[in-house]
NUTORDO-845345 format. One record per atom (N, C-alpha, C): residue number from 1; atom name; z, y, x; chain; residue in three letters. Coordinates in nm, 3 decimals, decimal comma, always signed. Atoms other than C-alpha are relative to their C-alpha. Layout:
<sites>
- NUM|CA|Z|Y|X|A|ala
...
</sites>
This chain:
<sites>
- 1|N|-0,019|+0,114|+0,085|A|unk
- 1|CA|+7,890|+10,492|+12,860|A|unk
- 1|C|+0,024|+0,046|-0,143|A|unk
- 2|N|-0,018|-0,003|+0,123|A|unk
- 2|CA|+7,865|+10,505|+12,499|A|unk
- 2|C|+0,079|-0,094|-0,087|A|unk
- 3|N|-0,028|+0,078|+0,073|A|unk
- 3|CA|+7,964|+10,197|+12,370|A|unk
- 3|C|+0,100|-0,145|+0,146|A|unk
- 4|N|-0,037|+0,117|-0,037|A|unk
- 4|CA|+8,176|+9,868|+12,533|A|unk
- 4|C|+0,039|-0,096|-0,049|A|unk
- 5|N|-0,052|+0,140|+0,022|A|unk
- 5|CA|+8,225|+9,513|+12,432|A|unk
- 5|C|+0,055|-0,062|+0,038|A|unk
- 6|N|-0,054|+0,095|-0,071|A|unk
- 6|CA|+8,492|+9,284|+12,508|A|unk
- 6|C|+0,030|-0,091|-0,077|A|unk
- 7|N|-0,025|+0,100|+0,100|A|unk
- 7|CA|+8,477|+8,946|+12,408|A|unk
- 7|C|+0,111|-0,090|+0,084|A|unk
- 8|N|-0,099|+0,060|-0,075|A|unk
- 8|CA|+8,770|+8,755|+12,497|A|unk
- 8|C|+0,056|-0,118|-0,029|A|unk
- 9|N|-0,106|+0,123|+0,022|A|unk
- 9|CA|+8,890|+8,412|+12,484|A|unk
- 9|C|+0,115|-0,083|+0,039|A|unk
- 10|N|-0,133|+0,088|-0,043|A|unk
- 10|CA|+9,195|+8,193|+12,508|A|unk
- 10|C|+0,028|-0,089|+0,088|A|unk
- 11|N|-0,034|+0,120|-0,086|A|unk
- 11|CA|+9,150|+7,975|+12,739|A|unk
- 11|C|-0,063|+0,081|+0,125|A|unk
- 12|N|-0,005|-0,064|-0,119|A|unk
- 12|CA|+9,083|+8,248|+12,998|A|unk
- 12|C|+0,113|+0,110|+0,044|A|unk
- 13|N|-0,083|-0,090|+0,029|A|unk
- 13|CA|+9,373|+8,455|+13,123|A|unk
- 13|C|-0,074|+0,104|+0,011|A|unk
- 14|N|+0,089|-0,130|-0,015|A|unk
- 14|CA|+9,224|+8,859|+13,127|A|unk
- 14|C|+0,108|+0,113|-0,087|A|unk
- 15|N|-0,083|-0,090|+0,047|A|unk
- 15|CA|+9,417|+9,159|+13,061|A|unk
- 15|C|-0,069|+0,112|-0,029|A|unk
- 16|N|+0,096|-0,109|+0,025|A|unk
- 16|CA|+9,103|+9,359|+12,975|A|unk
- 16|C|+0,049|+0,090|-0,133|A|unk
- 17|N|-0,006|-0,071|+0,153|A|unk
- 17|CA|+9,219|+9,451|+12,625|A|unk
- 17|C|+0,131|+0,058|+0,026|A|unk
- 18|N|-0,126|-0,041|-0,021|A|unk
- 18|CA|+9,578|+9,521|+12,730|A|unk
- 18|C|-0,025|+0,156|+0,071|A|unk
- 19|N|+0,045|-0,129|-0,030|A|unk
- 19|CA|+9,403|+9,791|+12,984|A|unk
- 19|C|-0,093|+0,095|-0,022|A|unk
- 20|N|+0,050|-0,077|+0,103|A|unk
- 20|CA|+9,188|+9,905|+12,757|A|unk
- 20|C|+0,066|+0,098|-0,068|A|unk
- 21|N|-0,098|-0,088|+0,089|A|unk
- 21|CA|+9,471|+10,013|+12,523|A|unk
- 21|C|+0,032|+0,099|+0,141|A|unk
- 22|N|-0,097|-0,079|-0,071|A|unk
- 22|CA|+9,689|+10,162|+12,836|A|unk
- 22|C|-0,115|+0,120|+0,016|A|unk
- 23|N|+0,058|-0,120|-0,059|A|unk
- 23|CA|+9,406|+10,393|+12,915|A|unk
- 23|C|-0,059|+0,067|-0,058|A|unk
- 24|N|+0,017|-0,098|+0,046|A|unk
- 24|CA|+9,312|+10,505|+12,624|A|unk
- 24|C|+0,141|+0,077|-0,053|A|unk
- 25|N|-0,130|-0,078|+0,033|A|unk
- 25|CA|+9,673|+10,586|+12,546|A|unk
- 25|C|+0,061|+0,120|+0,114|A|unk
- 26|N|-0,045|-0,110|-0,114|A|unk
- 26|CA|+9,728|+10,766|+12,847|A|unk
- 26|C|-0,097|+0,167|-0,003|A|unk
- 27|N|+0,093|-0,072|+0,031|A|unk
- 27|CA|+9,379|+10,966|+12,817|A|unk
- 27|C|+0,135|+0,102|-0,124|A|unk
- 28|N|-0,059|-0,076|+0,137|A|unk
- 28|CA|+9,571|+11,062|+12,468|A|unk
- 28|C|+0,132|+0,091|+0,014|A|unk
- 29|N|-0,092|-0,051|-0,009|A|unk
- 29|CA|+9,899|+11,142|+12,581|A|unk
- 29|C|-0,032|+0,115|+0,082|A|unk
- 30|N|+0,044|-0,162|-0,085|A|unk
- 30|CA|+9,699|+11,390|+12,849|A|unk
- 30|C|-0,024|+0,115|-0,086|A|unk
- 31|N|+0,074|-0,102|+0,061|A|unk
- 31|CA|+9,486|+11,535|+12,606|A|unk
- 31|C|-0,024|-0,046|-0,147|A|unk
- 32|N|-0,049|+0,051|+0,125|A|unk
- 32|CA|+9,639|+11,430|+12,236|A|unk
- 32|C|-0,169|+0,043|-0,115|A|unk
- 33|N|+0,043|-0,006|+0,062|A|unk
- 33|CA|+9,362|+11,407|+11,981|A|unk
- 33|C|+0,069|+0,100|-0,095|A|unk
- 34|N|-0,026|-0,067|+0,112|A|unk
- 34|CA|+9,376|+11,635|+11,630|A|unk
- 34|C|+0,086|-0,119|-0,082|A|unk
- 35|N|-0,039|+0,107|+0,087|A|unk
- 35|CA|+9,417|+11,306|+11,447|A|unk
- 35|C|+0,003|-0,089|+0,121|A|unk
- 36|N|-0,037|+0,148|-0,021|A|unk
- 36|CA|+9,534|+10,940|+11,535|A|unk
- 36|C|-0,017|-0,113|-0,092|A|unk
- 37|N|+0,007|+0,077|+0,083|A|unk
- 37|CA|+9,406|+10,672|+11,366|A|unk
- 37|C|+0,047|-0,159|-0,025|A|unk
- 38|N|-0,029|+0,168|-0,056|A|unk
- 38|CA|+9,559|+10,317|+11,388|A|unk
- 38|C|+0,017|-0,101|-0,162|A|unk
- 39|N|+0,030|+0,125|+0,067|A|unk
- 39|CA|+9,452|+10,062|+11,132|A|unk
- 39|C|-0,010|-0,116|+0,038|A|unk
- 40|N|-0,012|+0,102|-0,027|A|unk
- 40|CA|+9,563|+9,730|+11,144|A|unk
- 40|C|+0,076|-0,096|-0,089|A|unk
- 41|N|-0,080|+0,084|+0,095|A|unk
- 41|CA|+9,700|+9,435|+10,893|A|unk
- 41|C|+0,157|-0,010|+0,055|A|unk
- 42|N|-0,204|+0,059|-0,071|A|unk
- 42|CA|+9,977|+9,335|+11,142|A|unk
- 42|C|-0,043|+0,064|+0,119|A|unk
- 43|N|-0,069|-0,077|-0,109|A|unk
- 43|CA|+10,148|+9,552|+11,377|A|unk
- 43|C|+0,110|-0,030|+0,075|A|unk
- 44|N|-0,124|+0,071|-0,091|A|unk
- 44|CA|+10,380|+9,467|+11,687|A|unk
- 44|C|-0,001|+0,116|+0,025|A|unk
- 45|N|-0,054|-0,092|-0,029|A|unk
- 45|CA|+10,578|+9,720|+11,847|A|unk
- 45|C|-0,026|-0,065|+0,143|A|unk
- 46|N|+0,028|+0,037|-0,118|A|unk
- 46|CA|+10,422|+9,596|+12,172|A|unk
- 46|C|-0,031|+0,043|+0,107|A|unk
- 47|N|-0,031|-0,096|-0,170|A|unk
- 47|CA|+10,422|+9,699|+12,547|A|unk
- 47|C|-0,205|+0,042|-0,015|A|unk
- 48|N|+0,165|-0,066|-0,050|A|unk
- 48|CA|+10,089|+9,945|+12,603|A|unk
- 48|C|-0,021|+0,004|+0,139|A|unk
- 49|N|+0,025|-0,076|-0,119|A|unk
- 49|CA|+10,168|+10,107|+12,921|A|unk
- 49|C|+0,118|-0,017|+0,113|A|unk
- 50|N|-0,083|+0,023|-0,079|A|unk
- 50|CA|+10,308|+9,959|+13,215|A|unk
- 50|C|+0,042|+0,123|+0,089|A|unk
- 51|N|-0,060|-0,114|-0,127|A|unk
- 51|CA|+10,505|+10,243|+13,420|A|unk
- 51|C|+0,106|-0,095|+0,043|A|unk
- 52|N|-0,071|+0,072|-0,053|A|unk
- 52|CA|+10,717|+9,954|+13,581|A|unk
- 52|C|+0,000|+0,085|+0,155|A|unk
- 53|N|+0,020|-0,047|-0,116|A|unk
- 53|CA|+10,623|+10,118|+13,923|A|unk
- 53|C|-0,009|+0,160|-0,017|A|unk
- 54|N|+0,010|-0,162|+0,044|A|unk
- 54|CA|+10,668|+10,490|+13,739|A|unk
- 54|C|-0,110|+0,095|+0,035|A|unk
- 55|N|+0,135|-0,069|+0,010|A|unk
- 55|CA|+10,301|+10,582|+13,790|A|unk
- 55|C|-0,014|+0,059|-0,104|A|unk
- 56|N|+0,002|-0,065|+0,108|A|unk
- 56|CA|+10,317|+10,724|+13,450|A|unk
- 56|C|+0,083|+0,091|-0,017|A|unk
- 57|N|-0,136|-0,060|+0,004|A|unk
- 57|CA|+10,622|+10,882|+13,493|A|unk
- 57|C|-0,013|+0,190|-0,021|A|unk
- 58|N|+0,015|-0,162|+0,042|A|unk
- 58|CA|+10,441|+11,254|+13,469|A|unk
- 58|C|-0,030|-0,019|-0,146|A|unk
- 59|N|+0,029|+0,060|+0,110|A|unk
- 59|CA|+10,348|+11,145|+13,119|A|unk
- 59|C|+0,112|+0,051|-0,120|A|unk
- 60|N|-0,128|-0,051|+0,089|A|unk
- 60|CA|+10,723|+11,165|+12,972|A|unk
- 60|C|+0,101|-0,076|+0,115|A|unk
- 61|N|-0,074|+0,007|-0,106|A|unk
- 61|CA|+10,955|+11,182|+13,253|A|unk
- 61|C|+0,149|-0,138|-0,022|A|unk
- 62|N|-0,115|+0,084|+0,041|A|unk
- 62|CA|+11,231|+11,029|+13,009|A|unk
- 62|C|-0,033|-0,174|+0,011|A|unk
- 63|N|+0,039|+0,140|-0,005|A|unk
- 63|CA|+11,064|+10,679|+13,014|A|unk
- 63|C|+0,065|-0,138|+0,104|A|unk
- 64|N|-0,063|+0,062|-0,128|A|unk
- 64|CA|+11,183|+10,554|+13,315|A|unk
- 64|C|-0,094|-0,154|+0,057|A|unk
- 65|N|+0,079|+0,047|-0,048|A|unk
- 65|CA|+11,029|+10,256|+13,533|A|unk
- 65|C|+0,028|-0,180|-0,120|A|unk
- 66|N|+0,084|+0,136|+0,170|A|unk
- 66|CA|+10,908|+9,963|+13,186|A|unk
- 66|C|-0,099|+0,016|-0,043|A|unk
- 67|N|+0,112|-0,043|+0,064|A|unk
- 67|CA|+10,699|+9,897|+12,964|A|unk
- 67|C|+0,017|+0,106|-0,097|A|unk
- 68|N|-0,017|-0,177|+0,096|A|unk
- 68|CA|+10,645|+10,178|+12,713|A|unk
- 68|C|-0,049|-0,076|-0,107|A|unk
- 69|N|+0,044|+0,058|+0,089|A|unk
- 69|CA|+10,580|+10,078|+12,385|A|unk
- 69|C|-0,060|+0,028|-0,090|A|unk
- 70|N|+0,104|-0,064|+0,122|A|unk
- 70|CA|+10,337|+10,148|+12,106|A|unk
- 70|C|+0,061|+0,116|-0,105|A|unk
- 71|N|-0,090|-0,083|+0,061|A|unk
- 71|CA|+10,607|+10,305|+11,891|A|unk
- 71|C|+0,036|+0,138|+0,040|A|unk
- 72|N|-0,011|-0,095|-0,084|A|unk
- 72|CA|+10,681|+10,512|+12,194|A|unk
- 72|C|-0,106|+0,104|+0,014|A|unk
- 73|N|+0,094|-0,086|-0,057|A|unk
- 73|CA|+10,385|+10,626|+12,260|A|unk
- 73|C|-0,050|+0,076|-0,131|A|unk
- 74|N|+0,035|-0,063|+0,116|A|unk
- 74|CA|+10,299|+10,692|+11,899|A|unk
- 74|C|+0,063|+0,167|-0,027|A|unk
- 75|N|-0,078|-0,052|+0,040|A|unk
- 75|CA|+10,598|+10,884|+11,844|A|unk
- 75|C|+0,005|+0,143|+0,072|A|unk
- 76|N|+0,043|-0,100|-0,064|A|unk
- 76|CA|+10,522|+11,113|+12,176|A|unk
- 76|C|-0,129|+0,089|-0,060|A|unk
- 77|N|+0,166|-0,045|+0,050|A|unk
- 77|CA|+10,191|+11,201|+12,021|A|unk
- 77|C|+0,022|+0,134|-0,119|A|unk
- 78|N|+0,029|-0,106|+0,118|A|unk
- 78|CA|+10,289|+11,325|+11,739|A|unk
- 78|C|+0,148|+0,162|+0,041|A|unk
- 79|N|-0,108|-0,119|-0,049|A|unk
- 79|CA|+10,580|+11,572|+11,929|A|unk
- 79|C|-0,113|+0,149|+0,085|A|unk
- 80|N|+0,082|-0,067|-0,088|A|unk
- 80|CA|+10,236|+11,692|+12,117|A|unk
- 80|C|-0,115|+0,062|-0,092|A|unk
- 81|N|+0,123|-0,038|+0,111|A|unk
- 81|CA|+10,080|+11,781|+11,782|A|unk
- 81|C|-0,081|-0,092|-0,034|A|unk
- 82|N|+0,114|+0,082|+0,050|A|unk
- 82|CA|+9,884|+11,506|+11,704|A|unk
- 82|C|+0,058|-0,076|-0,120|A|unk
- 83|N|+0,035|+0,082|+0,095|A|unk
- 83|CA|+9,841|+11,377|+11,364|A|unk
- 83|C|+0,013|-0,123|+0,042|A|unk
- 84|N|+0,074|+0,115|-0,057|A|unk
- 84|CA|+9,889|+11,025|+11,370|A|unk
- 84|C|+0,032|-0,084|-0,141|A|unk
- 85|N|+0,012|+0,122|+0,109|A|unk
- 85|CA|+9,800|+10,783|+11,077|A|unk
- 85|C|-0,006|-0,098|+0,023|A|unk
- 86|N|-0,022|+0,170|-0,035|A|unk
- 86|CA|+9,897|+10,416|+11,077|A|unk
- 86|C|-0,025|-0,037|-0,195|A|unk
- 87|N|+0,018|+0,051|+0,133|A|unk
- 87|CA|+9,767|+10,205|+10,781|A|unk
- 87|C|+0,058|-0,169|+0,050|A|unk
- 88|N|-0,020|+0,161|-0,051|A|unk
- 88|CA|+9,902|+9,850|+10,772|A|unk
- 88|C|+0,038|-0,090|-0,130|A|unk
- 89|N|-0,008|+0,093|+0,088|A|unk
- 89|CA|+9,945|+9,566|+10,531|A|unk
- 89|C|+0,213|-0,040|-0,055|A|unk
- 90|N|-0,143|-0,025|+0,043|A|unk
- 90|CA|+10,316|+9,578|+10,334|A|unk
- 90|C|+0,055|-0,159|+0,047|A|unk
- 91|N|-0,027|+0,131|+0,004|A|unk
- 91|CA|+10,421|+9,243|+10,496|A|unk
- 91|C|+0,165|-0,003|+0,121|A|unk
- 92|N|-0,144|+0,014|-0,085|A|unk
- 92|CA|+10,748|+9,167|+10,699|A|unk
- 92|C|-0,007|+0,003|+0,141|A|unk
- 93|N|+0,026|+0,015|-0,176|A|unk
- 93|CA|+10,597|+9,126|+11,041|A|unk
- 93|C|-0,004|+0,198|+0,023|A|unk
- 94|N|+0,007|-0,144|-0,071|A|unk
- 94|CA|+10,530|+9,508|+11,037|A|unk
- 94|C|+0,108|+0,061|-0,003|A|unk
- 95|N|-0,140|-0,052|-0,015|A|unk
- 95|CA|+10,909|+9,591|+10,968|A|unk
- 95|C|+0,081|+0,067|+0,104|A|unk
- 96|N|-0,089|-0,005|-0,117|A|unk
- 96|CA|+11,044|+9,619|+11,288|A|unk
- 96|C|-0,118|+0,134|+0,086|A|unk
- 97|N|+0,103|-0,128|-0,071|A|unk
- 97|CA|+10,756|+9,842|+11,440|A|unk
- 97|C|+0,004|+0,140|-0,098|A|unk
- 98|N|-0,027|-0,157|+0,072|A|unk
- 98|CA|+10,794|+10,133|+11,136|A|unk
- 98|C|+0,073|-0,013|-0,019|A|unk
- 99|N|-0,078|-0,028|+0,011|A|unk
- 99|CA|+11,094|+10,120|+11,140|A|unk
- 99|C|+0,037|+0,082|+0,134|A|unk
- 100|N|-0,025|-0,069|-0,130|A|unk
- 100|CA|+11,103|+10,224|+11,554|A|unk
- 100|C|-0,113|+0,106|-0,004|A|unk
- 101|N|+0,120|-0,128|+0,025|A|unk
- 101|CA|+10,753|+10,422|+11,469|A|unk
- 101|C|+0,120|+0,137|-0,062|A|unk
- 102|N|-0,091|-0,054|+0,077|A|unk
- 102|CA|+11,000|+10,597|+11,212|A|unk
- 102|C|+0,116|+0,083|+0,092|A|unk
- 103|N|-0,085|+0,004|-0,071|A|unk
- 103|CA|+11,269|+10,664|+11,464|A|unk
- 103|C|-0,080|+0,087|+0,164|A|unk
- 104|N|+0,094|-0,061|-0,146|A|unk
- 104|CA|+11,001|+10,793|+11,757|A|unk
- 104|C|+0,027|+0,092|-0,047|A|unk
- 105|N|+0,051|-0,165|+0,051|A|unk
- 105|CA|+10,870|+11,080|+11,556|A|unk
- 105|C|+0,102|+0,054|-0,042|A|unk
- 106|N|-0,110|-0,080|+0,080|A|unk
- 106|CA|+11,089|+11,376|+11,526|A|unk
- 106|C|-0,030|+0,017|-0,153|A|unk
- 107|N|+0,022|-0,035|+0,147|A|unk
- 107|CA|+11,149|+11,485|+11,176|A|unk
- 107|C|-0,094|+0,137|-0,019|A|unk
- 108|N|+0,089|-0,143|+0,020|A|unk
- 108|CA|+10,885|+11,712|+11,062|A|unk
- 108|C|-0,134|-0,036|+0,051|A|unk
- 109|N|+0,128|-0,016|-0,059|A|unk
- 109|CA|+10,623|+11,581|+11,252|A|unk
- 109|C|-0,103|-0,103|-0,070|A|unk
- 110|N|+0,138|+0,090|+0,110|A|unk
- 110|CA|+10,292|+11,436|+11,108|A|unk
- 110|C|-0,047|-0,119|+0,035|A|unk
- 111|N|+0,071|+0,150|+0,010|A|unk
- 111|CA|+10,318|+11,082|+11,055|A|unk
- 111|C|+0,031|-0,041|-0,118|A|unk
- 112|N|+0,057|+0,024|+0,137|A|unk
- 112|CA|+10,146|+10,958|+10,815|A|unk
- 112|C|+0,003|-0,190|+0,001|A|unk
- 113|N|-0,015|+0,128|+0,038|A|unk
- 113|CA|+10,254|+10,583|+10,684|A|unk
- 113|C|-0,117|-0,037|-0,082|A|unk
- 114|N|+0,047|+0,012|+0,122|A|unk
- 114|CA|+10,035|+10,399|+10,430|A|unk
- 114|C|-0,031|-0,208|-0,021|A|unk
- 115|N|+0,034|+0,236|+0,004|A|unk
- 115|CA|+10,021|+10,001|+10,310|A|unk
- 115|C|-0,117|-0,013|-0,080|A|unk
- 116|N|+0,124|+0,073|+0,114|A|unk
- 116|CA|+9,729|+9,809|+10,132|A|unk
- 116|C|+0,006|-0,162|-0,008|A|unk
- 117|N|-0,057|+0,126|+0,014|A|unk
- 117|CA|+9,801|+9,470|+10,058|A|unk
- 117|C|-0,159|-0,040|+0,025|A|unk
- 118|N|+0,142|+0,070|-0,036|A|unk
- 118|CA|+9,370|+9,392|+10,103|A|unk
- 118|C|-0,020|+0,045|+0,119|A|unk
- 119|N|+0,068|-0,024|-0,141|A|unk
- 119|CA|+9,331|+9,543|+10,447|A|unk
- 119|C|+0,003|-0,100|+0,099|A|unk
- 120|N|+0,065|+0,086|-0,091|A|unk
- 120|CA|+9,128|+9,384|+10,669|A|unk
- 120|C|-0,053|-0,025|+0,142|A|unk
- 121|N|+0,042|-0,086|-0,093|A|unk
- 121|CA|+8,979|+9,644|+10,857|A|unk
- 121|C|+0,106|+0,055|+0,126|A|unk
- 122|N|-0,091|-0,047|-0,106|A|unk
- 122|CA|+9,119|+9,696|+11,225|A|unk
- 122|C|-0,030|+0,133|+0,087|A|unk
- 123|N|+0,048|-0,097|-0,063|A|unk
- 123|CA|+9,057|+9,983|+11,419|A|unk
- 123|C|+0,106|+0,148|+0,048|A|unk
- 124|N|-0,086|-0,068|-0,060|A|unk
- 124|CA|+9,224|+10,277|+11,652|A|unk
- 124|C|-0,134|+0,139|+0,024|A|unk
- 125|N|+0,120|-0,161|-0,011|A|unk
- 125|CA|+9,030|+10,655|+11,609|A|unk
- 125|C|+0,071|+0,086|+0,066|A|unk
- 126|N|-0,026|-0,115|-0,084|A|unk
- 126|CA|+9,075|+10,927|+11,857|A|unk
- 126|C|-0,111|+0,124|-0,057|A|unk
- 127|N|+0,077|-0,083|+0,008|A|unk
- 127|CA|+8,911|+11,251|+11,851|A|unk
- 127|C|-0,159|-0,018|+0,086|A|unk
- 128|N|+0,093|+0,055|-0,081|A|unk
- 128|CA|+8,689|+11,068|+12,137|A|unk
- 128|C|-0,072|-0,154|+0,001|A|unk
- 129|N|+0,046|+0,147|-0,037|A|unk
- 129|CA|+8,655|+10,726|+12,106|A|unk
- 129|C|+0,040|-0,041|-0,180|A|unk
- 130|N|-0,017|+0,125|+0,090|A|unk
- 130|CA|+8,667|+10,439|+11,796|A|unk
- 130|C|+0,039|-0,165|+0,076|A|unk
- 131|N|+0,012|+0,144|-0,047|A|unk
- 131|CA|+8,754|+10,097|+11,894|A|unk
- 131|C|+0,039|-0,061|-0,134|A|unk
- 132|N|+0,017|+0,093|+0,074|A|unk
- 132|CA|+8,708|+9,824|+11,666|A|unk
- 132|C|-0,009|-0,130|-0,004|A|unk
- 133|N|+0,024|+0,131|-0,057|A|unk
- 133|CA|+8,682|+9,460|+11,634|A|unk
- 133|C|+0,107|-0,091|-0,101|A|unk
- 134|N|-0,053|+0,077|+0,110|A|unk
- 134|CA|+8,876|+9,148|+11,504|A|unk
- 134|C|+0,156|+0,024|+0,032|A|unk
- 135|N|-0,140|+0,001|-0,029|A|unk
- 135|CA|+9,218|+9,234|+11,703|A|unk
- 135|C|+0,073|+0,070|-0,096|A|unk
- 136|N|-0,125|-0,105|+0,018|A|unk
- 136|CA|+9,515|+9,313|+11,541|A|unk
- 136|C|+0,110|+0,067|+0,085|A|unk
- 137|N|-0,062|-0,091|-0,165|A|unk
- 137|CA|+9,768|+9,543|+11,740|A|unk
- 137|C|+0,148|-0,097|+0,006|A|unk
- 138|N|-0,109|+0,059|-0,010|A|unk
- 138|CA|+10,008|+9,258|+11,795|A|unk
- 138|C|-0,020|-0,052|+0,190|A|unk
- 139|N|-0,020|+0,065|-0,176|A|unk
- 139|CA|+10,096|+9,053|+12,159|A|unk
- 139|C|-0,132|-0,089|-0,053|A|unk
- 140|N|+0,111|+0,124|+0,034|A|unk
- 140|CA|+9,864|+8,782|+11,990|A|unk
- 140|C|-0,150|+0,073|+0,030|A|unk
- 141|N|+0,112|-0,068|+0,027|A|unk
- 141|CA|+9,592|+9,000|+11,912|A|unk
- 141|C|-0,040|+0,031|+0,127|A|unk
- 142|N|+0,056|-0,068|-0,109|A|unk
- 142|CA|+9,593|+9,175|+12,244|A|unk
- 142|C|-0,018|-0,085|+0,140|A|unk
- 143|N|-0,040|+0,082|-0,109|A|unk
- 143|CA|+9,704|+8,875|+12,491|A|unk
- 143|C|-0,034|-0,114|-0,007|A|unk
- 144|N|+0,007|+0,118|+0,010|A|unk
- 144|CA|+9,654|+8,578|+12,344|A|unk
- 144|C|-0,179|-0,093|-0,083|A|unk
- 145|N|+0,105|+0,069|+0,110|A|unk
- 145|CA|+9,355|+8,510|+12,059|A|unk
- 145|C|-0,114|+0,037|+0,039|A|unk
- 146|N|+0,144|-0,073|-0,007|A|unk
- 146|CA|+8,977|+8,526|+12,077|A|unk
- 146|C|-0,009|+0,102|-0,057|A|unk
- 147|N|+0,005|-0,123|+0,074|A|unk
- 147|CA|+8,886|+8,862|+12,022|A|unk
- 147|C|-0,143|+0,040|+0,016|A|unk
- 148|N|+0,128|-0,139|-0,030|A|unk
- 148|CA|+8,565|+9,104|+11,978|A|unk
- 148|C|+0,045|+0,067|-0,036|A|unk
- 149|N|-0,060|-0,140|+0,014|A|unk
- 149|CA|+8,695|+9,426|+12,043|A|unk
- 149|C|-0,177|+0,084|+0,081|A|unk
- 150|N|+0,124|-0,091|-0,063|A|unk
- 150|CA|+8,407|+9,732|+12,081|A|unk
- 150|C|+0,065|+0,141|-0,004|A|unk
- 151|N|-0,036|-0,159|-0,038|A|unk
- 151|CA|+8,497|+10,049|+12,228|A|unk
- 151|C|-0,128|+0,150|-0,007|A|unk
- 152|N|+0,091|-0,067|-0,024|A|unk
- 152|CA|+8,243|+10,329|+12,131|A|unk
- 152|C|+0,033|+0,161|-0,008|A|unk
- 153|N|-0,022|-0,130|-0,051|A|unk
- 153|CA|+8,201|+10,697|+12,251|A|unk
- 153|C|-0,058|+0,078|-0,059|A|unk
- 154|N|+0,163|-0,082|+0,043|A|unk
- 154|CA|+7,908|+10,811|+12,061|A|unk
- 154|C|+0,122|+0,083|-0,135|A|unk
- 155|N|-0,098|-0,103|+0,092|A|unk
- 155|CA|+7,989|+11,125|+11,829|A|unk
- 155|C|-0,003|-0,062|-0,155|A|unk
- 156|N|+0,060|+0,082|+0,174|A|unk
- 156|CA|+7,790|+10,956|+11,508|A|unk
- 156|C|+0,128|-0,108|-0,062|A|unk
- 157|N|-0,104|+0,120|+0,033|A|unk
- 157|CA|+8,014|+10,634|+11,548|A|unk
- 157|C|+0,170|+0,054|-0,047|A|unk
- 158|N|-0,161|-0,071|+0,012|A|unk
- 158|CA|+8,360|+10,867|+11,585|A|unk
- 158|C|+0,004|+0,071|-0,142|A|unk
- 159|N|+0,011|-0,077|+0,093|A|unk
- 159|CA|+8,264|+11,049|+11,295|A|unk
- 159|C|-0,026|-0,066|-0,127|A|unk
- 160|N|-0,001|+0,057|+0,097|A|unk
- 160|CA|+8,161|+10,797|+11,049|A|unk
- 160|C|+0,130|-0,071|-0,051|A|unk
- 161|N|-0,159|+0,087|+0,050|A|unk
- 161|CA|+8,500|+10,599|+11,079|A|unk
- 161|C|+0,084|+0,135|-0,028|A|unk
- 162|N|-0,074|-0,076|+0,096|A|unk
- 162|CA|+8,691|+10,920|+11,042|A|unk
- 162|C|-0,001|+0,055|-0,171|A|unk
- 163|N|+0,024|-0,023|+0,141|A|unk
- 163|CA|+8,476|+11,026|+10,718|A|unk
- 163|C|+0,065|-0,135|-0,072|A|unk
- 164|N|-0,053|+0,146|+0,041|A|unk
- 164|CA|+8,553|+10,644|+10,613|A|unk
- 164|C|+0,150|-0,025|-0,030|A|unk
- 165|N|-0,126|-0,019|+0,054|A|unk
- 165|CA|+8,898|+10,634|+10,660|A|unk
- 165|C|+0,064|+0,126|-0,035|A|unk
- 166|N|-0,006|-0,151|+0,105|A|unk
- 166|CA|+8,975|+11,002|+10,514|A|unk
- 166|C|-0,002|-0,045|-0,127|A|unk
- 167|N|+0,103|+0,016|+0,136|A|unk
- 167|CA|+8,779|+10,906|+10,213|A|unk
- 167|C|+0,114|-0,136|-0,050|A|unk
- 168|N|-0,120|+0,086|+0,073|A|unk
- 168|CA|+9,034|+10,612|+10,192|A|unk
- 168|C|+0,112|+0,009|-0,039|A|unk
- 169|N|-0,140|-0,012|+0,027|A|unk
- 169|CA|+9,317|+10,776|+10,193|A|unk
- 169|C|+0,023|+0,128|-0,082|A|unk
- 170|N|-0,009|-0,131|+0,123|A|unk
- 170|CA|+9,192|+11,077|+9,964|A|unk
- 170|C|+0,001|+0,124|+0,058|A|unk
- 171|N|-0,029|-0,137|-0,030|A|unk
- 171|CA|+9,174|+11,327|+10,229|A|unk
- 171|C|-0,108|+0,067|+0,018|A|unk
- 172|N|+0,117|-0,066|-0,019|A|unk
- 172|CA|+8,915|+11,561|+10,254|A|unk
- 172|C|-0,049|+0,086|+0,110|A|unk
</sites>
């Protein structure tokens, strides 16, 4: 598979996008990308990865049987070496999530903040995958609202959004 589409609407329940995220976060926490890319206007500090039944529990032992949360999982990432860049829009809803993002990551480790008061653009880059689409990474975004979210694998696609966002943020 190269590429996947999920179009999703509100007036169907579907937890496709919810296990979407969990599995590429898990993939990540196995085998942590170089970089992390998470662009999004508005950010929730919202449940990824159910280990309620501690199926995840080799993952990060400390977790215990909940949900795990984006912050969490961020914050592991970057203890495992991974780069992880979050871009998000300077607005009050994202407060509460960099502030626990903030609080994940040990000190020292490479996370990279950044605001833009015009961003529009949503999107989550791995070393393997891009996903894209209209979601933002909130409960709404992922649970509740029509969405087109596209998940693609191809190297061209992974590689143009990293040149892209790089190039936005001045890095070379």
């Amino acid at each position: 598979m190269r590429a996947r589409t999920i179009r999703r609407g509100h007036n169907r329940t579907t937890d496709d996008l919810r296990a979407l995220m969990q599995s590429l976060f898990v993939a990540e926490l196995l085998q942590p990308s170089d970089e992390l890319w998470l662009i999004s206007p508005w950010i929730s500090d919202i449940a990824v990865i159910d280990n309620a039944d501690l199926g995840f529990s080799g993952l990060q032992p400390d977790w215990g049987a909940r949900d795990i949360l984006l912050s969490e999982i961020l914050g592991a990432l970057t203890v495992r070496g991974c780069a992880v860049y979050v871009e998000l829009r300077p607005d009050d809803h994202n407060t509460r999530f960099v502030k626990r993002l903030r609080a994940a990551a040990p000190s020292g480790a490479s996370l990279n903040l950044r605001t833009s008061e015009v961003l529009h653009e949503k999107g989550l880059l791995a070393d393997s995958f891009i996903l894209s689409g209209s979601m933002n990474v909130t409960y709404s975004g992922v649970q509740l609202l029509d969405e087109l979210v596209r998940l693609d694998t191809s190297a061209s696609a992974i590689a143009e959004a990293r040149l892209a966002f790089r190039a936005r943020w001045g890095i070379a």
